[in-house]
N, C-alpha and C positions, 0 to 999 in steps of 0.2 A: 420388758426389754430383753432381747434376745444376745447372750455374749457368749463367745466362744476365744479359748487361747489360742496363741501362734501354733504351739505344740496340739491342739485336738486338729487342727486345719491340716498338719504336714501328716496326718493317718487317714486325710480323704482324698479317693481315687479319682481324679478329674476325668470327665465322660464329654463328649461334646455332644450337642442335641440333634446338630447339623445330619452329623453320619452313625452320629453311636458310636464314636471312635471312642476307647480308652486313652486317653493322651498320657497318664500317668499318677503322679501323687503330688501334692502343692510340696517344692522346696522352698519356697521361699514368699516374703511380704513384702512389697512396695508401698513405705508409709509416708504421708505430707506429715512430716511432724507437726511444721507450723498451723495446719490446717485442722489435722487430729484426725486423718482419714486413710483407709487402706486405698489405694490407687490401683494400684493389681498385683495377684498371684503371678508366681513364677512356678514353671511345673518344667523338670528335668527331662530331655533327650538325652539319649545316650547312642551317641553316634560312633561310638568305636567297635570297631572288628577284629576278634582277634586279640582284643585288650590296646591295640593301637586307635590313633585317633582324641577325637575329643568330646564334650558334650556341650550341649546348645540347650539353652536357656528360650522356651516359648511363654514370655510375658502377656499375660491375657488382662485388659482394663475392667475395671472393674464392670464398668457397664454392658463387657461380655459373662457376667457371671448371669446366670439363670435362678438359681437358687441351689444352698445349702441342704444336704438333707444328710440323714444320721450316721453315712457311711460313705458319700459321693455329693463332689460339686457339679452343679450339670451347668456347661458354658454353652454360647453363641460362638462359635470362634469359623470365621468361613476356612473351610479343608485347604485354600491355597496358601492359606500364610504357614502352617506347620507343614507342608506338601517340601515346601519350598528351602526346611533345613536340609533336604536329605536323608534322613536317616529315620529309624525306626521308632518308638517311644519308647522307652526305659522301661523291663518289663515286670520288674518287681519294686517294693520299699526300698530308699537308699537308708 
């Protein structure tokens, strides 16, 4: 059985498979408590310029995850739905 912490997942850089984009770093876990399942990563935009602005949240389900590997999650995620925040990907660890 393969287990991994919240904390080893928010140090893996999410890549999409689609474009080879870098989208960024998992912030965040969307869990069914009742169910006992991860539902989807959340991986941080950062949409400001200038230090104004805000940041946008691109939630990816689970069954856009491709597979885990030692240093990078590599998703399915189609280019129009993070196309479609505007902004850039966040381009370092928060």
């Amino acid at each position: 059985m393969n287990k991994c912490s919240i904390n080893d997942l928010k140090d893996k850089e999410v890549i999409n498979i689609c474009d080879g984009k870098r989208l960024g770093y998992i912030n965040d876990v969307e869990i069914d408590i009742c169910a006992g399942c991860v539902l989807a990563i959340v991986v941080l935009f950062d949409c400001r310029i200038f230090g104004f602005g805000k940041c946008e949240e691109l939630v990816i389900p689970w069954d856009g995850i491709g597979c885990f590997g030692k240093d990078a999650v590599l998703v399915n995620v189609d280019v129009s739905v993070y196309e479609k925040l505007g902004c850039e990907k966040k381009s370092g660890k928060k």
